[in-house]
gemmi code that builds the backbone of each chain (N, CA, C; Angstrom):
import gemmi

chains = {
    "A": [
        ("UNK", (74.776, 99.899, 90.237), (74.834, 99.873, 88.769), (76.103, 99.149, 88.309)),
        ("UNK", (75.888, 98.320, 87.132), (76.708, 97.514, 86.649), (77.361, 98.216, 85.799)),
        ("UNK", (78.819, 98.095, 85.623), (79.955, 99.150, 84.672), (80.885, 97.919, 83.809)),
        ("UNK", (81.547, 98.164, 83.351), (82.810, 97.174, 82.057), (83.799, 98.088, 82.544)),
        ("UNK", (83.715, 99.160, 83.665), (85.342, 99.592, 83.725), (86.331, 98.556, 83.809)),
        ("UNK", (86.258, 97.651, 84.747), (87.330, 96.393, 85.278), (87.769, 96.128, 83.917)),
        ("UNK", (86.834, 95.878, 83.076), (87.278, 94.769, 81.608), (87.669, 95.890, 80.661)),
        ("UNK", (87.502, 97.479, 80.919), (87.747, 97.688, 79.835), (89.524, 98.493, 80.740)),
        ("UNK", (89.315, 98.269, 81.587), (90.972, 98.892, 82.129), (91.575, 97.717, 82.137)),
        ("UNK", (91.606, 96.337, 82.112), (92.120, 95.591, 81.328), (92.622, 95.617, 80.419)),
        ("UNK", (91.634, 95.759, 79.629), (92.023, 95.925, 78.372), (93.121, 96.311, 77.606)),
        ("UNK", (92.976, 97.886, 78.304), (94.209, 98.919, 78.293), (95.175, 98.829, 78.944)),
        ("UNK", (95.532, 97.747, 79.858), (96.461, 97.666, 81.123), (96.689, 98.670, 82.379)),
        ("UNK", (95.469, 99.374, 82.509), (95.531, 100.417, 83.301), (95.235, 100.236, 84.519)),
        ("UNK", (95.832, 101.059, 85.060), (95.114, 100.891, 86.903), (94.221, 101.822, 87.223)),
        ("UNK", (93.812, 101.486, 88.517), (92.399, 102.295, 88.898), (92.980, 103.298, 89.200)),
        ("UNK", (94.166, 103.804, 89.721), (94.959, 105.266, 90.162), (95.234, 106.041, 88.609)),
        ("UNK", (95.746, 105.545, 87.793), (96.039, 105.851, 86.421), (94.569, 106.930, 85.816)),
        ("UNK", (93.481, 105.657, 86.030), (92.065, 106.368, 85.138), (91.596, 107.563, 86.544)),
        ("UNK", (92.210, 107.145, 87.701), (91.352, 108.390, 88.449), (92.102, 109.582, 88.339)),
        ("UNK", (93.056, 109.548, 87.490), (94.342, 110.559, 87.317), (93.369, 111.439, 86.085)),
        ("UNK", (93.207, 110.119, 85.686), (93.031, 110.743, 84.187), (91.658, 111.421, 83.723)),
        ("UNK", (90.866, 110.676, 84.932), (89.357, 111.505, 84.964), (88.864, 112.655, 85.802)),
        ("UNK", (90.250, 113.259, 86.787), (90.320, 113.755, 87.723), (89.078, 113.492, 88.768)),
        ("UNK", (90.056, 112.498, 89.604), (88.887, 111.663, 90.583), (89.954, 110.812, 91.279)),
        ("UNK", (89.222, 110.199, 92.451), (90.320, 109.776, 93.195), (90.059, 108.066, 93.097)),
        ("UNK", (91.046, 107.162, 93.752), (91.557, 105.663, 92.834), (89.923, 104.968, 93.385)),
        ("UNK", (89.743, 105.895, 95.217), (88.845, 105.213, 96.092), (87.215, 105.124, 95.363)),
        ("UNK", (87.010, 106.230, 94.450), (86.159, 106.706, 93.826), (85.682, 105.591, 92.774)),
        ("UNK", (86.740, 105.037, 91.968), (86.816, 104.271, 90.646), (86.211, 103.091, 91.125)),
        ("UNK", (87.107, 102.606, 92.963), (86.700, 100.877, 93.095), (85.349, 101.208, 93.464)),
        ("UNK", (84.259, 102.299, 94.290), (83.183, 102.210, 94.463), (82.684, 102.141, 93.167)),
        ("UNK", (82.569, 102.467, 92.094), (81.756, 103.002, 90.492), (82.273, 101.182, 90.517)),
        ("UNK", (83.105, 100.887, 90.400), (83.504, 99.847, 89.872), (82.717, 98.175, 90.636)),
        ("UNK", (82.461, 98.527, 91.740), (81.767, 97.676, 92.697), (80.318, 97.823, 92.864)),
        ("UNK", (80.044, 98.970, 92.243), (78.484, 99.032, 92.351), (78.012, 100.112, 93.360)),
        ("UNK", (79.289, 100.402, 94.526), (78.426, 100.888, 95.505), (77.872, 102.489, 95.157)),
        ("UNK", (78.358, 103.077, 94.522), (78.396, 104.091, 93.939), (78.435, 104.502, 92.646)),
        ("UNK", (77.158, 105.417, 92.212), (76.582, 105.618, 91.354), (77.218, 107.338, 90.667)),
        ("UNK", (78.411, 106.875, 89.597), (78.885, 108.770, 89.328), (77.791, 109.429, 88.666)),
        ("UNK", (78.577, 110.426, 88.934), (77.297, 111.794, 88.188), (77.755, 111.593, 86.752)),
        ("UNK", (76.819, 112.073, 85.849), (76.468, 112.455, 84.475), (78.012, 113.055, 84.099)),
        ("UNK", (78.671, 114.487, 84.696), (79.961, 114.522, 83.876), (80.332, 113.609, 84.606)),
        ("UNK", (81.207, 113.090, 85.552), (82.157, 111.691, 85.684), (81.637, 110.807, 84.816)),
        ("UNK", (80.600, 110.003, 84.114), (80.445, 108.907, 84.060), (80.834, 109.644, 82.265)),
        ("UNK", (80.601, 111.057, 81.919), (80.947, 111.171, 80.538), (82.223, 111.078, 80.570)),
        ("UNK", (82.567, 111.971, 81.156), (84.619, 111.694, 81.287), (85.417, 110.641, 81.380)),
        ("UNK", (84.792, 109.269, 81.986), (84.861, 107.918, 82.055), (85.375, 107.741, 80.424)),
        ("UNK", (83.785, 107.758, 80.171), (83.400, 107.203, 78.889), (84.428, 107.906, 77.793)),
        ("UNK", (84.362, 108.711, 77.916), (84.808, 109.670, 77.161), (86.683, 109.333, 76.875)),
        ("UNK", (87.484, 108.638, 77.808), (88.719, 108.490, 78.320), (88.667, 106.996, 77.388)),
        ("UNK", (87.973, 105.904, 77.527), (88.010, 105.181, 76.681), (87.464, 105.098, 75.600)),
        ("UNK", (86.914, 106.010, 74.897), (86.562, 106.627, 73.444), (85.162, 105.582, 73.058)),
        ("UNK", (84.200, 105.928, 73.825), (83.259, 104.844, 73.956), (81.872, 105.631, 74.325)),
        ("UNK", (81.127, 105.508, 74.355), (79.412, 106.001, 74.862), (79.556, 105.488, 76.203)),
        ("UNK", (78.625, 106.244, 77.088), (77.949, 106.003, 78.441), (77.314, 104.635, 78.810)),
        ("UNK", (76.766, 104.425, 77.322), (75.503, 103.500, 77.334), (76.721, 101.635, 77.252)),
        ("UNK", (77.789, 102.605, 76.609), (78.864, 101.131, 76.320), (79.389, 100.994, 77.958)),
        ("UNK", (79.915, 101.848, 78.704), (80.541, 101.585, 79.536), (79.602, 101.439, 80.882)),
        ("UNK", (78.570, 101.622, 81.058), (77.313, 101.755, 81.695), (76.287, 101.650, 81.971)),
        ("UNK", (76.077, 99.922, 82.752), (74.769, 99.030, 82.025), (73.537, 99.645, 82.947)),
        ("UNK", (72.669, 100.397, 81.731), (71.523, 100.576, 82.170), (70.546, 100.352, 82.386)),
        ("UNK", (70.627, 98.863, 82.301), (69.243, 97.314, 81.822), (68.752, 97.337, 83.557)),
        ("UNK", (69.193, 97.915, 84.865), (68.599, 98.133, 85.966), (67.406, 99.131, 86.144)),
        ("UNK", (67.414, 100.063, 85.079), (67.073, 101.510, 85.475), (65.780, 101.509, 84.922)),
        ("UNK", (64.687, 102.017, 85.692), (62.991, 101.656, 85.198), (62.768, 102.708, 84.765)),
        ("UNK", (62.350, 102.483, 83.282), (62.250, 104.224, 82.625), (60.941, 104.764, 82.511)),
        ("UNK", (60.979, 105.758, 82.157), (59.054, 106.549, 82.558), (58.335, 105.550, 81.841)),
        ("UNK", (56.312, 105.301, 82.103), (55.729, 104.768, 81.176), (55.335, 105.512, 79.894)),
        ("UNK", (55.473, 104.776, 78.865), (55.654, 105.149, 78.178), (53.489, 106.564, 77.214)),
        ("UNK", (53.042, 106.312, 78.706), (52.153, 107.017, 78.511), (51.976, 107.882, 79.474)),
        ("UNK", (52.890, 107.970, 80.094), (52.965, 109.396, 80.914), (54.030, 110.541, 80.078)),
        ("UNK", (54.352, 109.849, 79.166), (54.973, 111.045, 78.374), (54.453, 111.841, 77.785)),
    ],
    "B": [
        ("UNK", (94.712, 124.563, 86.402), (95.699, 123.944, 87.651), (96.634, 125.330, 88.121)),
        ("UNK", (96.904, 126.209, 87.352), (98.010, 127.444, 88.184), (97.014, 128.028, 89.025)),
        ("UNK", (95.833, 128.171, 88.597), (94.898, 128.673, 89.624), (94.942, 127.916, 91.065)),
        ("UNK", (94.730, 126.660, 91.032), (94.841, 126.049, 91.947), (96.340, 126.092, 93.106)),
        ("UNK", (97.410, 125.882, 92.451), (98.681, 126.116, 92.753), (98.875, 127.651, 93.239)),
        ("UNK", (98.165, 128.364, 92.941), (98.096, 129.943, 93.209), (97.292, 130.150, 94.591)),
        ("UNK", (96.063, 129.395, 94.911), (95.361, 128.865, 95.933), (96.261, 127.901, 96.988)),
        ("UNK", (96.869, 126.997, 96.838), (97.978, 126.578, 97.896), (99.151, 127.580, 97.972)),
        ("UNK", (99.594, 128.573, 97.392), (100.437, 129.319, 98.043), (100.018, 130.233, 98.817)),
        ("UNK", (98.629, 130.306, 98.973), (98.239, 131.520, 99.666), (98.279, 130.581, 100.747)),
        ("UNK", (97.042, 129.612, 100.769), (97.402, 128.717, 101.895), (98.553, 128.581, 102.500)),
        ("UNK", (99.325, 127.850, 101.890), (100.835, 127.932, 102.514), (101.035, 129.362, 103.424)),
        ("UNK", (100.851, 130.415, 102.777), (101.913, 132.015, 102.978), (100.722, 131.889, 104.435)),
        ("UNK", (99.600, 131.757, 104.347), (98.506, 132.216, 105.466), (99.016, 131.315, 107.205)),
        ("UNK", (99.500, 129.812, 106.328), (100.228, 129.116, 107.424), (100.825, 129.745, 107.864)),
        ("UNK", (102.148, 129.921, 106.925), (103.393, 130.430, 107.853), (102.932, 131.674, 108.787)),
        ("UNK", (102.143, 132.653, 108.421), (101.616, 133.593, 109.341), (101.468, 133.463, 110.665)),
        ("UNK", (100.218, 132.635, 110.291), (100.121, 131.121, 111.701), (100.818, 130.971, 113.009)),
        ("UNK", (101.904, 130.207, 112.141), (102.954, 130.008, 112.792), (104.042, 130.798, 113.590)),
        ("UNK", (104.301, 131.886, 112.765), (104.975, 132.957, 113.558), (104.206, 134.167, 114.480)),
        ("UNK", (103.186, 133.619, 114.224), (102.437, 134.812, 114.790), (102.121, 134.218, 116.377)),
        ("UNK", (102.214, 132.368, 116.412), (102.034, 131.451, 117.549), (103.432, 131.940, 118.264)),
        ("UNK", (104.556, 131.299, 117.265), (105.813, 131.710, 118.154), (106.156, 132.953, 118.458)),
        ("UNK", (105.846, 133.747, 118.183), (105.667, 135.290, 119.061), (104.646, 135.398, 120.090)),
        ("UNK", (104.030, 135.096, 120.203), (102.815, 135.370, 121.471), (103.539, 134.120, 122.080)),
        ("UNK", (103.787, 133.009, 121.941), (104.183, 131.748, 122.938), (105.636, 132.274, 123.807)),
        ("UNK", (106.514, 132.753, 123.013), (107.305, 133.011, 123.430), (107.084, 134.640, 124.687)),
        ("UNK", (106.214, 135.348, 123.982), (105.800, 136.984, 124.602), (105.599, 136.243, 126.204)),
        ("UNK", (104.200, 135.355, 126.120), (103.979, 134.609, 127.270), (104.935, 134.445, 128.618)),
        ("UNK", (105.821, 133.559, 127.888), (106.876, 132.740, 128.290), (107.966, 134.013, 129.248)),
        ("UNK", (108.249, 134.963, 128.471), (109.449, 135.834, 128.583), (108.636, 136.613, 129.322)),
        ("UNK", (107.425, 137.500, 129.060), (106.669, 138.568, 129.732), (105.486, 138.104, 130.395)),
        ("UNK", (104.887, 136.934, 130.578), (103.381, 136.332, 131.474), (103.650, 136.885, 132.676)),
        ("UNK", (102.308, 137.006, 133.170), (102.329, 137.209, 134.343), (102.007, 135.862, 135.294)),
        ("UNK", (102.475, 135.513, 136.286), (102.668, 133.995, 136.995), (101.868, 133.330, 136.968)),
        ("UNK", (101.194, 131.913, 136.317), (99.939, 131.714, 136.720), (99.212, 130.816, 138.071)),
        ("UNK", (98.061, 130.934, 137.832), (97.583, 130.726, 139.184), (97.610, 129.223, 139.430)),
        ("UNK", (97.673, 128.219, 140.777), (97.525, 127.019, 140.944), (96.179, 126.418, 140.545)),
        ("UNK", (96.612, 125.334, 140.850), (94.484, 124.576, 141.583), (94.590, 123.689, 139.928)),
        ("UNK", (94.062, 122.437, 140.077), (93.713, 121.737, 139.201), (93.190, 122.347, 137.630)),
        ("UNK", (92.059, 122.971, 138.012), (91.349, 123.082, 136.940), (91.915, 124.318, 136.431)),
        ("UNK", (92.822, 125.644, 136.886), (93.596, 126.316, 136.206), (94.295, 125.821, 135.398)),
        ("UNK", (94.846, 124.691, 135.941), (96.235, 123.909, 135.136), (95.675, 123.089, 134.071)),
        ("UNK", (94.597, 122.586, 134.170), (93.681, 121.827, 132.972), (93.508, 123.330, 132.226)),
        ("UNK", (92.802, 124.372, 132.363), (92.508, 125.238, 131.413), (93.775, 126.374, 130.607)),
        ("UNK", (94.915, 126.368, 131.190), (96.526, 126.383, 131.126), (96.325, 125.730, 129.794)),
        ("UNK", (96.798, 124.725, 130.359), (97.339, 123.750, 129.130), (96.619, 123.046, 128.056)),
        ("UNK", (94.878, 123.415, 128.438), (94.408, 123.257, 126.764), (94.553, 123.984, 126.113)),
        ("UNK", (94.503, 125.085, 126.642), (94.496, 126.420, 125.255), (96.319, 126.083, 124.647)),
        ("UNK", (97.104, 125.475, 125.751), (98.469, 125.505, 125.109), (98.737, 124.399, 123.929)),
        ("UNK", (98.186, 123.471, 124.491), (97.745, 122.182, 124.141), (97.498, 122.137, 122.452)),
        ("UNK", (96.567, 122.623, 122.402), (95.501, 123.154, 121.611), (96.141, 123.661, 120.092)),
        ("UNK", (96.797, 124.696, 120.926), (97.275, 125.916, 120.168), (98.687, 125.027, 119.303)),
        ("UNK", (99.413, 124.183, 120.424), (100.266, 123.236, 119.955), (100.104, 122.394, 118.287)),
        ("UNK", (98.794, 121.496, 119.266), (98.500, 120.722, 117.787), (97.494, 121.158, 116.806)),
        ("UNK", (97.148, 122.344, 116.868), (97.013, 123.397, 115.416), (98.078, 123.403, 114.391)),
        ("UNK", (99.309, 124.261, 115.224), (100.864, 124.469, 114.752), (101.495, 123.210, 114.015)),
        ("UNK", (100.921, 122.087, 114.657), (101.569, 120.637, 113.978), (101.528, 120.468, 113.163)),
        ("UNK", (99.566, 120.551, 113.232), (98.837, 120.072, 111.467), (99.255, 121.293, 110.691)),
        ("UNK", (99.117, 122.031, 110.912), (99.821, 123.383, 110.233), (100.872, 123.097, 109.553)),
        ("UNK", (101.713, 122.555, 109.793), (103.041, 122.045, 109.406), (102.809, 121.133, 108.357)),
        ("UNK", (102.526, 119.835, 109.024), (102.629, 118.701, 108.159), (101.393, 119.381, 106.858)),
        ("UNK", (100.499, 120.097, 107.011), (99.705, 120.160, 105.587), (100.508, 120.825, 105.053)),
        ("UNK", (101.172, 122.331, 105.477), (102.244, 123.004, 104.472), (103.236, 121.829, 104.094)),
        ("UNK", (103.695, 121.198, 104.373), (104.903, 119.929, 103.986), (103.833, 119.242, 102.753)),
        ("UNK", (102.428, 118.927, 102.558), (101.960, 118.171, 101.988), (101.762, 119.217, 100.748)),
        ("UNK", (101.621, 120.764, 101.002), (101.253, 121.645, 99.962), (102.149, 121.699, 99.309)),
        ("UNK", (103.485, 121.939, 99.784), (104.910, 122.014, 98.879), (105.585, 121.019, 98.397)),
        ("UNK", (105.320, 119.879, 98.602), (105.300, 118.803, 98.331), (104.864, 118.616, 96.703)),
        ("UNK", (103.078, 119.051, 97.171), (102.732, 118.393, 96.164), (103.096, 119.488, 94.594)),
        ("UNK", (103.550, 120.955, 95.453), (103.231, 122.493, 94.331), (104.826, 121.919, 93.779)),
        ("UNK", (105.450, 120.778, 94.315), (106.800, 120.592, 93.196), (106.553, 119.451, 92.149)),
        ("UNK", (105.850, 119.160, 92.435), (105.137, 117.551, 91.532), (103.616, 117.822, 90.603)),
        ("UNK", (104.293, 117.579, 89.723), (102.540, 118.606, 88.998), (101.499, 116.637, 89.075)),
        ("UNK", (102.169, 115.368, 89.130), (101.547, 114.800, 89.828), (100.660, 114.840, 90.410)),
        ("UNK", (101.815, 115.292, 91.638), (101.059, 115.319, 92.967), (100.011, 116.296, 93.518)),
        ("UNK", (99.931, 117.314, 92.613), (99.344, 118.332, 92.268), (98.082, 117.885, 92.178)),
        ("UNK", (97.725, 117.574, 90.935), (96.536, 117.084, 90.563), (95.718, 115.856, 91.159)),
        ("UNK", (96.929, 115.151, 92.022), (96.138, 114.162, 93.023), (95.512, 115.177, 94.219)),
        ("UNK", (96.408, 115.712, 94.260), (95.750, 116.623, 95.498), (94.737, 117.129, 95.052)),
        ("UNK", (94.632, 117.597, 93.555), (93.224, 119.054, 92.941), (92.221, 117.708, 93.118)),
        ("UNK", (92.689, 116.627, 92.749), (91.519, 115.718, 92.668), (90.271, 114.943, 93.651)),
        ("UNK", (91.605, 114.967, 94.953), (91.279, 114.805, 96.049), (90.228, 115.644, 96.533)),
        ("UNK", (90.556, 116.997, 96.683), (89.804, 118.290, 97.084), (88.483, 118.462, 96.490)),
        ("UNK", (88.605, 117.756, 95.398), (87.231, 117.649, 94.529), (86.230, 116.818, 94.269)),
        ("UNK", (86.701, 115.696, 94.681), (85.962, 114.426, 94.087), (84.893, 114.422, 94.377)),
        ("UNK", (83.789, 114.039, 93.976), (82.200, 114.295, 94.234), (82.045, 113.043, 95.180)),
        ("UNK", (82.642, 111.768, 95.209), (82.049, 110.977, 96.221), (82.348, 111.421, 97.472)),
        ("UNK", (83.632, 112.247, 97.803), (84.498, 112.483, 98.847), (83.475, 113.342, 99.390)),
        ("UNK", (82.959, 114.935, 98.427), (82.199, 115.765, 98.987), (80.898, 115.403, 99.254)),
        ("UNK", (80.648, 114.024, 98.391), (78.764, 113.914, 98.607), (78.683, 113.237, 100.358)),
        ("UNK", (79.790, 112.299, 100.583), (79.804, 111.718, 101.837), (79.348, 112.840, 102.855)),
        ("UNK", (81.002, 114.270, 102.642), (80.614, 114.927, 103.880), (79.430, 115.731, 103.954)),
        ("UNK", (78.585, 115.960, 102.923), (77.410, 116.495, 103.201), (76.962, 115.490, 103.866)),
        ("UNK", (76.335, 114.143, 103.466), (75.545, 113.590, 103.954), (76.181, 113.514, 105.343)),
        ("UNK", (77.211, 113.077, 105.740), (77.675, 113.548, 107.334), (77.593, 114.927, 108.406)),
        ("UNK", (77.185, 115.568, 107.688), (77.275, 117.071, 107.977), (78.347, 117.815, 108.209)),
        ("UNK", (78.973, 117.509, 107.498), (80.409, 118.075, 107.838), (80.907, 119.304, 107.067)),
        ("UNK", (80.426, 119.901, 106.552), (79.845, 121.478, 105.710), (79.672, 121.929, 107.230)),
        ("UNK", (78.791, 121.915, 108.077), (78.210, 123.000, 108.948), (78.846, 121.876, 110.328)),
        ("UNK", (79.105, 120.681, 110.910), (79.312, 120.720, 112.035), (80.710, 120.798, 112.375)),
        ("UNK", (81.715, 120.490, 111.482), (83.047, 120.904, 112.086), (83.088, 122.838, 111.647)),
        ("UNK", (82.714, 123.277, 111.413), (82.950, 124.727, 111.551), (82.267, 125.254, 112.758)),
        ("UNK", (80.761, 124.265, 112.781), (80.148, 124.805, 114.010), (81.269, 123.832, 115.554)),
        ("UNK", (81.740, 123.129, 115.649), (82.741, 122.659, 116.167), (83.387, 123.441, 116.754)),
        ("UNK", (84.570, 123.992, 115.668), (85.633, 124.997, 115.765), (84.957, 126.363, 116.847)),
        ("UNK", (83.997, 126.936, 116.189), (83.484, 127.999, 117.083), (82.983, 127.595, 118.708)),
        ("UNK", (82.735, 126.325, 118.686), (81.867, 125.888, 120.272), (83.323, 125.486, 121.015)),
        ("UNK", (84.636, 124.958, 120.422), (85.590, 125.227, 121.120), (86.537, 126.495, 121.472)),
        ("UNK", (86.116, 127.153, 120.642), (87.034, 128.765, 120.779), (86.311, 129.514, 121.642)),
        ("UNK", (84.731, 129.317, 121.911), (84.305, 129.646, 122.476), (84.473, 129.578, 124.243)),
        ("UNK", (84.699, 127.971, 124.151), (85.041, 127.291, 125.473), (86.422, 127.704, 126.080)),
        ("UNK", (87.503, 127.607, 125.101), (88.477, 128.344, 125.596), (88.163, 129.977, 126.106)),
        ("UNK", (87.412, 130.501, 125.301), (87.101, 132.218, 126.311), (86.446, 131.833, 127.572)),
        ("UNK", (85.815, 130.644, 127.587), (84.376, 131.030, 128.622), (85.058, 130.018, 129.639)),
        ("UNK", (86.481, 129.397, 129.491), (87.561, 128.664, 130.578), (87.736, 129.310, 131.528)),
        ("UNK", (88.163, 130.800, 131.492), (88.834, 131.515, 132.267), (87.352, 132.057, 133.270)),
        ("UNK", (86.126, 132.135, 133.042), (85.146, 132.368, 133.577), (84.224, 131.428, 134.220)),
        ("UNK", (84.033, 130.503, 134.007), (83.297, 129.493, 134.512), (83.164, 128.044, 134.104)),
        ("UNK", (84.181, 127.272, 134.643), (84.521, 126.165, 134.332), (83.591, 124.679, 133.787)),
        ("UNK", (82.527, 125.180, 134.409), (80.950, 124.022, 133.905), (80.763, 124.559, 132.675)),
        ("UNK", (80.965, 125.774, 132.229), (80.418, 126.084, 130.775), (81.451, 125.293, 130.197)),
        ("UNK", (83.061, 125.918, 130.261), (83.792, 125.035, 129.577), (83.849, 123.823, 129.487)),
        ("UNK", (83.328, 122.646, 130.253), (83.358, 121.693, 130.369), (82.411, 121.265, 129.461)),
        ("UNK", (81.126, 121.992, 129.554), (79.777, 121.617, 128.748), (80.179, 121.872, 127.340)),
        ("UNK", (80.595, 123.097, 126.989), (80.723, 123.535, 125.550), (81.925, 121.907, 124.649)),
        ("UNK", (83.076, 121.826, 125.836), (83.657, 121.015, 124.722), (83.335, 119.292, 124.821)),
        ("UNK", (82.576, 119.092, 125.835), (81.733, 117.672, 125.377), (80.743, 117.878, 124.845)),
        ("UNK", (80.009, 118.665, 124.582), (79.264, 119.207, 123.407), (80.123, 119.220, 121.614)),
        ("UNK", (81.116, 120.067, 121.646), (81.784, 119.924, 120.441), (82.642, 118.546, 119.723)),
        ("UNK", (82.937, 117.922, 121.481), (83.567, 116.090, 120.646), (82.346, 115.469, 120.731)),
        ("UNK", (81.225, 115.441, 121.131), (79.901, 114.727, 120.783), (79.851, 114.871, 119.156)),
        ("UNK", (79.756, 116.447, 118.926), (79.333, 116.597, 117.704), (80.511, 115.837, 116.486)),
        ("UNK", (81.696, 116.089, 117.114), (82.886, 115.553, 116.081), (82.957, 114.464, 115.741)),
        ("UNK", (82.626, 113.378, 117.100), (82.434, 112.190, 117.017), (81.403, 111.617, 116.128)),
        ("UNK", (80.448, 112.388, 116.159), (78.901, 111.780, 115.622), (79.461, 112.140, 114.422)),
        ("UNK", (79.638, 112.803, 113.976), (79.956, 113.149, 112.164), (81.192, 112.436, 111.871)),
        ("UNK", (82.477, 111.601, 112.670), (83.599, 110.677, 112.078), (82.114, 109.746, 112.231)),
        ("UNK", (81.943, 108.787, 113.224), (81.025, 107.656, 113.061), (80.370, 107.658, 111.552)),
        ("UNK", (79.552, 108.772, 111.226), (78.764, 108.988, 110.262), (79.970, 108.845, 108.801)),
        ("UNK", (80.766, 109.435, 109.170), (82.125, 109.423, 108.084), (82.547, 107.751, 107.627)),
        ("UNK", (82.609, 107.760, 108.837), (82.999, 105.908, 108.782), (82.140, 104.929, 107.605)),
        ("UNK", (80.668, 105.734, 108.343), (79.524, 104.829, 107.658), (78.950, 104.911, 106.511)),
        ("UNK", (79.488, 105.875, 106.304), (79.263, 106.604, 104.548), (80.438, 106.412, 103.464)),
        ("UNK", (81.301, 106.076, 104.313), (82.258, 105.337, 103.618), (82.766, 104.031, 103.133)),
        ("UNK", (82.180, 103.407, 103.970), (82.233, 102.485, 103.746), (80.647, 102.017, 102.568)),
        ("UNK", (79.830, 102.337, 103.052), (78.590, 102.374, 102.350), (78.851, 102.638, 101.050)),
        ("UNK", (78.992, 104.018, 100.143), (79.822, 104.590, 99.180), (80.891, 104.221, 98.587)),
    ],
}
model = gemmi.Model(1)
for chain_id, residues in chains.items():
    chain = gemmi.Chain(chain_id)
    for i, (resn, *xyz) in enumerate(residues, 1):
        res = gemmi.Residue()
        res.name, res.seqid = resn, gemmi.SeqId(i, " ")
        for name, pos in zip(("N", "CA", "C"), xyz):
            atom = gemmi.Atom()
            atom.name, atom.element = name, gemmi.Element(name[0])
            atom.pos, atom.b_iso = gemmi.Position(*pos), 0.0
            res.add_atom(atom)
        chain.add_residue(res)
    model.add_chain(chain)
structure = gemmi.Structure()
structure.add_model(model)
structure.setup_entities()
């Protein structure tokens, strides 16, 4: 999954040790979320979000994710 | 977080226990043992349990050095609470099995040390049995880590 952490800790001048401080999480944690290889859970990815005062949906591209049809609902 | 910090001092206090409770029996040994016996594989089963018992006492150490360390740095504190917690850290060692095979580990070597003094093929079997298992779950560690 594709993320804007890189661009948005830019932004802020922050480092990946700084936001894993700050999301209680570790730096190794941030470069996987940040690389794709790893996918956080629902609270991490709110606490993320939440740290740069932003939605899930802003920091967290979900244009991969195949959602139910819309007639099986 | 005092909760947590309240949780490494017990840790800590449970170390030091540990520790003095090693250097009293090491020393009891030492001062009051009774002589031990020759032959190779006595002296191999001698000196693992000493061995053993040694680099327990080590890591023992250096983690209390890392606990007090970190219980003076509210920092370092929370790197540590963070560490202990992190969901990628814990999702790895499940998927490695490392919940149930280093505990089951620990017991197949404590075991081997009792069953030393009785029949040396068991001991032999039990602890290439337990670094099989240790090994297979770092490999797996490796590979989940890097993967993750």
């Amino acid at each position: 999954m594709n993320t804007n952490i890189p661009a948005l800790r830019k932004k802020m001048k922050l480092s990946q040790e700084e936001l894993a401080l700050a999301v209680g999480t570790t730096r190794q944690t941030i470069t996987s979320i940040e690389v794709g290889k790893y996918t956080a859970s629902l609270p991490l990815a709110y606490k993320i979000a939440h740290y740069f005062e932003l939605s899930i949906e802003e920091v967290f591209d979900f244009s991969d994710v195949t959602l139910p049809n819309e007639n099986l609902k | 977080m005092d909760e947590f910090k309240k949780k490494l001092k017990i840790r800590v206090s449970a170390i030091a226990l540990f520790v003095i409770v090693y250097a009293v029996v090491n020393a009891s040994v030492h001062i009051f043992g009774a002589e031990r016996s020759s032959g190779l594989f006595s002296g191999i089963i001698d000196g693992f349990g000493g061995g053993m018992l040694t680099a327990m006492v080590l890591l023992c150490v250096a983690v209390s050095l890392r606990y007090n360390r970190a219980m003076k740095n509210d920092t370092e504190l929370q790197k540590l609470y963070n560490a202990e917690h992190d969901e990628r850290k814990l999702f790895i060692k499940q998927k490695c099995g490392g919940d149930i095979i280093v505990p089951l580990s620990i017991v197949i070597i404590a075991a081997a040390t009792v069953a030393a003094y009785f029949n040396v093929t068991v001991f032999i079997t039990l602890m290439c049995t337990a670094f099989f298992q240790l090994l297979t779950c770092c490999c797996l560690k490796l590979y989940y880590s890097r993967k993750y």
